[in-house]
N, C-alpha and C positions, 0 to 999 in steps of 0.2 A: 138727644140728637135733634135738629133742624128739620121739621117738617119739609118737604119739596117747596113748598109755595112760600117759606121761612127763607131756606137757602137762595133760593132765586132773587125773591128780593131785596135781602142785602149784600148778594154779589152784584146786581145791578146798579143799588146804591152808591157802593163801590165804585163801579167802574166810572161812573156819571159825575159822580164828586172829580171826582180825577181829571174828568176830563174836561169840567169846570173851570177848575183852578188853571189848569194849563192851556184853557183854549178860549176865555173868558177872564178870567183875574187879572190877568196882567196887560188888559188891554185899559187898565183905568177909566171903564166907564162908573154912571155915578151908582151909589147903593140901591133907589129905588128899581132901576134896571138889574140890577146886577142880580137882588133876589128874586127879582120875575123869572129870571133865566136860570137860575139857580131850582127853583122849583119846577121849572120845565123839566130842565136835567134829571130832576130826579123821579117826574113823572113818566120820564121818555126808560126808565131804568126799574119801570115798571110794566111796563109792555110787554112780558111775554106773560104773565098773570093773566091779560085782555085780550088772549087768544081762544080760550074753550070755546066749547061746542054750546056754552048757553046762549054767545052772541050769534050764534045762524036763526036762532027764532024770530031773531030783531031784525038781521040784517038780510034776510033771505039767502036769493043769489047773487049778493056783494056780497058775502061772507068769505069765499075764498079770498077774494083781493084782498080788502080787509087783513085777512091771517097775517097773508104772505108782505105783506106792505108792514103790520108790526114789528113781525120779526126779522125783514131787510133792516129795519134801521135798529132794532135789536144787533144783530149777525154785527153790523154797520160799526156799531161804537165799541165792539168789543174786538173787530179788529183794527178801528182808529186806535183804542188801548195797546193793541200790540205793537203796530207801526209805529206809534208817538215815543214809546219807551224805547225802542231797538232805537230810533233815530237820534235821539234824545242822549242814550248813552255812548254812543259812538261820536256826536257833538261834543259832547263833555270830555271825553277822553282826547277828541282830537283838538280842547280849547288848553286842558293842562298841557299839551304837548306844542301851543304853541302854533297851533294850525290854524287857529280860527281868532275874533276878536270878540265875541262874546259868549255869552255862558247860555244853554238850552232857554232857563226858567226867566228871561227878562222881555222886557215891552217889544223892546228892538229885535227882539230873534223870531218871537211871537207875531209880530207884523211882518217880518221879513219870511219866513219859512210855513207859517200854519198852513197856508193855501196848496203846498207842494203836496202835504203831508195829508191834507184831508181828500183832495182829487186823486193821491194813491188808496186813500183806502176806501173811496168810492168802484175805485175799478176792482179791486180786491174783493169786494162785498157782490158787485157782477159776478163779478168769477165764480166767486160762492156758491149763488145761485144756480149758475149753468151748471157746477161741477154736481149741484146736490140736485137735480130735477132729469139732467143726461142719463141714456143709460148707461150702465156701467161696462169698462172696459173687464176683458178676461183676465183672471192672474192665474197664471200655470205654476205647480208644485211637484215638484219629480221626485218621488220617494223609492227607492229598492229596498228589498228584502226577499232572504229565502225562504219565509211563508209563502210568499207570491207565488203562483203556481204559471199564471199565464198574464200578460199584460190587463189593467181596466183605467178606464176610465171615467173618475166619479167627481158629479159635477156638483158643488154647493151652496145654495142660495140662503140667506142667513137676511136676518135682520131685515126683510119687506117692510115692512110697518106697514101692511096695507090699512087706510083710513079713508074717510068717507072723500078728502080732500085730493090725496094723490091723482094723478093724472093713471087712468086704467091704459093710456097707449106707452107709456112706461112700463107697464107689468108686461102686455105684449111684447112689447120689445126685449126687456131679461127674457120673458120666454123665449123669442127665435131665437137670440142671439146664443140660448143655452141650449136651446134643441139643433143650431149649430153645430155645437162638439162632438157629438155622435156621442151623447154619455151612456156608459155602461146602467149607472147607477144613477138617483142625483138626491141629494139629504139636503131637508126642509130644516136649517138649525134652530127653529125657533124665534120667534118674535115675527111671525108670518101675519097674524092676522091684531090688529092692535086699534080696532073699534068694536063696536055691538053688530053682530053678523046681520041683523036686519038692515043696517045701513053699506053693509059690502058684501054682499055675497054675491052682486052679480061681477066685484069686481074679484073676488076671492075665486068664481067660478072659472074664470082666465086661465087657472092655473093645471084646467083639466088637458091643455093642451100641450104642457109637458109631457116629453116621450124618454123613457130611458129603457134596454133591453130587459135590465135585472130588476127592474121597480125603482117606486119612489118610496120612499121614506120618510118621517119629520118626527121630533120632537117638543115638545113645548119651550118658549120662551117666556119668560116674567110677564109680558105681554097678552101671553093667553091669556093668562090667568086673570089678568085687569079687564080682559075683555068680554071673559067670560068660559071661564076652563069647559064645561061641558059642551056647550055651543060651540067655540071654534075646534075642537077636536072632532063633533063628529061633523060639522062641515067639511075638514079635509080628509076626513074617513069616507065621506060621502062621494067624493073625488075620486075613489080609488084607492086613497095614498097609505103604507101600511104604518102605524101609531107604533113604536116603539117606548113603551115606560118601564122602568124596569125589568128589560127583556131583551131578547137579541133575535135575531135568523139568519140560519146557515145557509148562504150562497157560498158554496162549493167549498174555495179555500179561505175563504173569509167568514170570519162572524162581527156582525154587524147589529151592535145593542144601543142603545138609548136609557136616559134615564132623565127623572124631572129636572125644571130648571132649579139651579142650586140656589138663587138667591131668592123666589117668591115659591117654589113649591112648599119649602118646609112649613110654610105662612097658612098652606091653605090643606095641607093633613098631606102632603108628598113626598117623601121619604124617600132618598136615595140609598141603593139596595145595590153594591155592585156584584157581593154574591152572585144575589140571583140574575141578575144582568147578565153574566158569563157562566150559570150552571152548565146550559147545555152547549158551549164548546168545548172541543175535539184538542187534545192535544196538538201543538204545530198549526193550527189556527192563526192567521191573521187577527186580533183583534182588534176592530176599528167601532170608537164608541164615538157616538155624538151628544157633547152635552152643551147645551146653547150657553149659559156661563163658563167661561173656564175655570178650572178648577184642577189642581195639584192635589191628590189624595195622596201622596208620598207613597211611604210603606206600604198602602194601600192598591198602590196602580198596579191594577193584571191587564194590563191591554198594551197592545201597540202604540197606539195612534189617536189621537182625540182631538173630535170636528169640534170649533166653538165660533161664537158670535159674539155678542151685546155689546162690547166695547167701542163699535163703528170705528176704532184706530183712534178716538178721540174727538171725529165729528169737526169741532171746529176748535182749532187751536185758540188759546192754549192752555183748554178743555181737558189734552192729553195725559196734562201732569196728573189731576187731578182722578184722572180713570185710571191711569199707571197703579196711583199710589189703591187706590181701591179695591183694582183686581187685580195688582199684581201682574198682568199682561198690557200688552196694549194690541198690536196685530203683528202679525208672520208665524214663522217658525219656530218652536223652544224645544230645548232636550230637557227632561222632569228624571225624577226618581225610577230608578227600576227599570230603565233603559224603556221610559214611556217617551213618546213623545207629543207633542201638542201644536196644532195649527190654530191661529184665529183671526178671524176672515174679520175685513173692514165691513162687509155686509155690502146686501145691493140697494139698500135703501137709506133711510135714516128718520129718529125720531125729530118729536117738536119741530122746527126751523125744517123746509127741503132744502137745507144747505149745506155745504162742507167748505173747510177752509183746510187744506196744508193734511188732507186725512180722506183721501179718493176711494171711495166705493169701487168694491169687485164681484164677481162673478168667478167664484174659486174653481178650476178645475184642477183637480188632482189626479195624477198618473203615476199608480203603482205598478213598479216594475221587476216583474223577476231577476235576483240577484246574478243567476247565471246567463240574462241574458244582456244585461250592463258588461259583466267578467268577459263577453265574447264581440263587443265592439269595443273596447278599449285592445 
C-alpha cells in the first residue's frame, strides 16, 4: 500500500498533468515554454507535501499564510479538475448532438471557454474556504424509540482537528453555538485534539466552556493517537470530560459506551471489546455507542445507535468517492444489521486544507424521543 506522502503526490501529479494538457497543450505554444510549465504544474501538484509543521521554524509568523495560500491553490486545481471534466462532458455530449461547433479538447474551444471555467472555479475555491474556516451550522436528527423513557437532547462535536493553526474564535464559536441547544448530553467523537498538547492546550482549554446537564463525554479518534494517545486523553480528562474506552455509563434509561478508534487503535495495543462495552447494561436500555470510525460489527451489533466521525462527508469533492469506497459510509443516517443503526456526522472541523467543497460541516444535534410521545402527536 502507498504511503500518505506516496498517495498524495501522485494524485497531484495526476491532477496537474491533466490539467496541463487541457489548459496548456493546446494553446500551441513552443516546447521550451511548454516544459517550464509543465514542471511548474507538477510542482504546484506537490504542494500539500510543503505544508508541515517543519516549515514554521523557517517561516515564523508567516507560516499560517504560507499553509493556507499552498493548499488554496492545492483545494484550487482540484476543483478546476472537477469543473473542467463536468463542463467538458456536457460540451461533448452537446457537440455529438449538434449543439455546438466544436469539440472540448481543441485550440479554439480552449481559447474561447478556459477563462469562464477557471474564474468559476476561483469562486468555488473562495467558497471553499469560507465553508471550511465558518462556523458550522446545526444538523437536527429526530430518532424515537420505546427505550426512550423521556425526551434528550445530545449534542455531537466530531472531527475538531484542533491544531496549532486553527483560528481558537472558531472553537468558541461551535462552543456557543452548542451551549445554544440546551444539550442534555454532548459526545466528543473523536479526532478532537490532532497536534502535540504543548502547542494547543490553551486552545483545547476552550472546550472547558462546554455545558451539558448529563455530562460530557469523548472517545478517541485516529488523531489522538498521532497526537499523542496518552497526553490528549488526559488533557480532556483534565476538563472534566468522562473517557469512555471499552466501557459505558448508566444515565437512567440510556447506556452510553465508547470504544477505541477502529482504524489507528488496533495499531497502538487498542482492542475493541463490545462485550465489555455493554456488560453492565440493564435489559431495555437504550444503547447508544460512540465510535469515531464507523464501523458495521454485523452479527455483532448489541446497541441501538452509533455516534461516528472521520469521514468529514468527504471534505472536498471528489474526495467522497474515495472515502465511500474506504469506509463504506460517508455521512447521515444508515440502518445496519440487527436493527442497529448508525449516524455520521460530517464533523465541525476538518483535517489538512480548512477547506470544504460540496461536504458542509455540522454541529449534530440529536433528539431522542420517546415512542409514545411521537404516537400521541400524530
Amino acid at each position: 500500500m502507498l504511503s500518505w506522502a506516496a498517495a498524495t503526490l501522485l494524485t497531484g501529479w495526476v491532477i496537474m498533468a491533466f490539467l496541463f494538457i487541457r489548459y496548456v497543450w493546446f494553446l500551441g505554444i513552443s516546447s521550451l515554454a511548454g516544459g517550464g510549465l509543465f514542471v511548474l504544474f507538477l510542482f504546484m501538484g506537490s504542494l500539500p507535501l510543503l505544508t508541515g509543521y517543519k516549515f514554521e521554524n523557517l517561516l515564523h509568523g508567516f507560516y499560517p499564510y504560507y499553509r493556507y495560500a499552498l493548499y488554496f491553490i492545492f483545494v484550487g486545481s482540484v476543483i478546476l479538475l472537477v469543473l473542467t471534466l463536468a463542463v467538458d462532458a456536457g460540451w461533448f455530449i452537446g457537440h455529438r448532438l449538434g449543439w455546438f461547433d466544436c469539440l472540448p479538447y481543441s485550440r479554439e474551444y480552449c481559447i474561447r471557454f478556459n477563462k469562464f471555467i477557471l474564474a468559476a472555479a476561483f469562486l468555488c475555491t473562495c467558497y471553499a474556504l469560507y465553508a471550511g474556516t465558518k462556523i458550522p451550522e446545526i444538523k437536527k436528527i429526530s430518532l424515537t424509540s420505546e427505550k426512550i423513557e423521556k425526551p434528550r437532547t445530545i449534542a455531537v462535536l466530531s472531527d475538531l482537528h484542533i491544531h496549532r493553526i486553527i483560528n481558537p474564535q472558531k472553537i468558541a464559536g461551535i462552543i456557543e453555538r452548542t451551549n445554544a441547544q440546551n444539550p442534555d448530553i454532548i459526545l466528543l467523537a473523536g479526532d478532537i485534539i490532532d497536534d502535540r498538547i504543548s502547542r494547543v492546550s490553551e486552545i483545547v482549554a476552550l472546550l472547558k466552556n462546554l455545558k451539558a446537564r448529563d455530562g460530557i463525554y469523548f472517545v478517541t479518534g485516529n488523531h489522538e493517537f498521532y497526537a499523542g494517545y496518552q497526553t490528549a486523553v488526559a488533557e480532556l480528562k483534565k476538563l472534566g470530560f468522562r473517557f469512555l474506552e471499552n466501557e459505558g455509563i448508566n444515565l437512567q434509561d440510556i447506556w452510553l459506551a465508547g470504544i477505541p478508534d477502529a482504524t489507528a487503535g488496533g495499531r497502538y495495543g487498542k482492542k475493541i471489546d463490545l462485550s465489555q462495552t455493554f456488560a453492565g447494561a440493564r435489559p431495555g436500555q437504550f444503547r447508544l455507542l460512540m465510535s469515531h470510525t464507523p464501523v458495521d460489527f454485523e452479527s455483532r451489533n448489541n446497541f441501538d445507535l452509533e455516534i461516528s466521525g472521520h469521514t468529514h462527508g468527504g471534505q472536498i469533492f471528489p474526495f467522497h468517492i474515495p472515502v465511500l469506497l474506504r469506509n463504506h459510509y460517508l455521512a447521515g443516517l444508515y440502518d445496519m444489521k440487527n436493527g442497529a443503526r448508525l449516524y455520521v456526522s460530517r464533523g465541525a472541523g476538518q483535517w489538512g486544507p480548512q477547506m470544504r467543497f460540496l461536504a458542509p460541516s455540522e454541529i449534530t444535534v440529536l433528539r431522542l424521543i420517546p415512542a409514545e410521545q411521537k404516537n400521541k402527536k400524530e
